[in-house]
Backbone bond lengths (Angstrom), bond angles and torsions (degrees), N, CA, C in turn:
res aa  C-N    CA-C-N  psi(-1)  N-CA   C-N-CA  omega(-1)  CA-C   N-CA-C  phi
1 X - - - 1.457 - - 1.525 111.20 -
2 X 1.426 124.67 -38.64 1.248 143.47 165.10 1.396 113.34 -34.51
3 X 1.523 138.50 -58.55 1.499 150.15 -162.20 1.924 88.86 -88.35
4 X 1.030 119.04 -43.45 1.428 116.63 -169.91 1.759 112.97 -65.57
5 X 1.650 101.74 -39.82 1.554 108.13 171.46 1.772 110.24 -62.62
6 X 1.651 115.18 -55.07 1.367 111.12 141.70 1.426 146.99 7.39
7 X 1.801 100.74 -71.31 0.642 95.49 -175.47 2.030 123.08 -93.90
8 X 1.625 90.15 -11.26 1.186 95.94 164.08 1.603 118.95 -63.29
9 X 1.023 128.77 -37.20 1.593 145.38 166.16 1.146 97.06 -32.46
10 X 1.552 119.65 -71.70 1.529 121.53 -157.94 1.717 94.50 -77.70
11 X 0.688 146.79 -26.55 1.314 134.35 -170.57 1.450 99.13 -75.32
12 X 1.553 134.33 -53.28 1.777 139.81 174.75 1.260 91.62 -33.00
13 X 1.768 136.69 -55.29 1.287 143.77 -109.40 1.598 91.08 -92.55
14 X 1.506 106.24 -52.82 1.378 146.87 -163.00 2.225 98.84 -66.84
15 X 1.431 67.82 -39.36 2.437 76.81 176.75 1.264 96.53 -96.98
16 X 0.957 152.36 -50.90 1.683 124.43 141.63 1.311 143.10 7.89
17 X 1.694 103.19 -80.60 0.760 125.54 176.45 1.654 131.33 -58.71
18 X 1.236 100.97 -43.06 1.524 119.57 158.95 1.841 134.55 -39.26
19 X 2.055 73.91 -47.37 1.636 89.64 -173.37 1.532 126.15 -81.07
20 X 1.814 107.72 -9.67 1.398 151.91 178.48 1.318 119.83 -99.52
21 X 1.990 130.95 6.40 1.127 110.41 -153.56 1.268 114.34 -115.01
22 X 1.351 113.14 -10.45 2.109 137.21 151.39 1.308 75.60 -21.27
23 X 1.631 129.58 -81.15 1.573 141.27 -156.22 0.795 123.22 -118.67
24 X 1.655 108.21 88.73 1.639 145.98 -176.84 1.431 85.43 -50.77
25 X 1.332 137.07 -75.28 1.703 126.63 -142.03 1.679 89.07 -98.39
26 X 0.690 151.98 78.26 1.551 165.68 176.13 1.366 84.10 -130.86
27 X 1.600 120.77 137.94 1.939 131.77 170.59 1.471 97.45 -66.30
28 X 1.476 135.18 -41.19 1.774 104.01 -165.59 1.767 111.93 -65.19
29 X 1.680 96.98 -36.45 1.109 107.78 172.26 1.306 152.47 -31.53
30 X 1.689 83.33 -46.46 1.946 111.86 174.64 1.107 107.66 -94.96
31 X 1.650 110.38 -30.42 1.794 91.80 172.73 1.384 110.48 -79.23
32 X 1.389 136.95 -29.33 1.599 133.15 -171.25 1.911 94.74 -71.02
33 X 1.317 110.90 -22.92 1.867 97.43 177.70 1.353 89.08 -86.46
34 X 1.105 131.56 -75.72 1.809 104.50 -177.29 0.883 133.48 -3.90
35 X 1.371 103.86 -71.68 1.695 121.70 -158.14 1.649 91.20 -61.77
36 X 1.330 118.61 -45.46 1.582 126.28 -174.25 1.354 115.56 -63.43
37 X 1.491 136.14 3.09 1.126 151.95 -158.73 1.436 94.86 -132.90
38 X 1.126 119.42 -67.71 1.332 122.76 -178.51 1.534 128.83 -48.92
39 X 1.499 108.11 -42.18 1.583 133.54 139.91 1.239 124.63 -38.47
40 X 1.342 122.45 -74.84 0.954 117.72 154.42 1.656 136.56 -21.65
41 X 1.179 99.92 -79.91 2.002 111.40 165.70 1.161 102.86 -53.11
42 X 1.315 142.95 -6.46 1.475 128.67 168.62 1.718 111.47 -75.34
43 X 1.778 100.29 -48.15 1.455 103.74 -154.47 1.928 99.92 -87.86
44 X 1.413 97.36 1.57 1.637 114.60 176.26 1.379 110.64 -60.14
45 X 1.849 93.84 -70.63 1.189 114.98 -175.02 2.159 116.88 -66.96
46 X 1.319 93.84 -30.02 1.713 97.24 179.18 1.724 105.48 -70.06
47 X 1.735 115.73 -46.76 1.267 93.76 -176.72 2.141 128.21 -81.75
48 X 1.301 83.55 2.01 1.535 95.79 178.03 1.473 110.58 -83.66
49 X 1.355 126.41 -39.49 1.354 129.96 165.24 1.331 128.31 -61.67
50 X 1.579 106.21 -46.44 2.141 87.66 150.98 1.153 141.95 -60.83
């Protein structure tokens, strides 16, 4: 249930990001690529360890 909440995260991050991307250095911007990076390397690192 954990990777699925995840992955809902990165997907918000990702519609964010989209809606912000005219203006890469704009703050919602850089935080929705973060968060989408950060997400990402989570569900990287969780499915490589099982």
């Amino acid at each position: 249930m954990k990777p699925i909440a995840i992955l809902c995260a990165a997907q918000a991050s990702v519609a964010t990001f989209t809606n912000y991307y005219h203006e890469i250095w704009d703050i919602p911007s850089i935080l929705s690529f973060g968060t989408l990076i950060i997400s990402a390397g989570y569900l990287i690192v969780n499915f490589i360890r099982k």
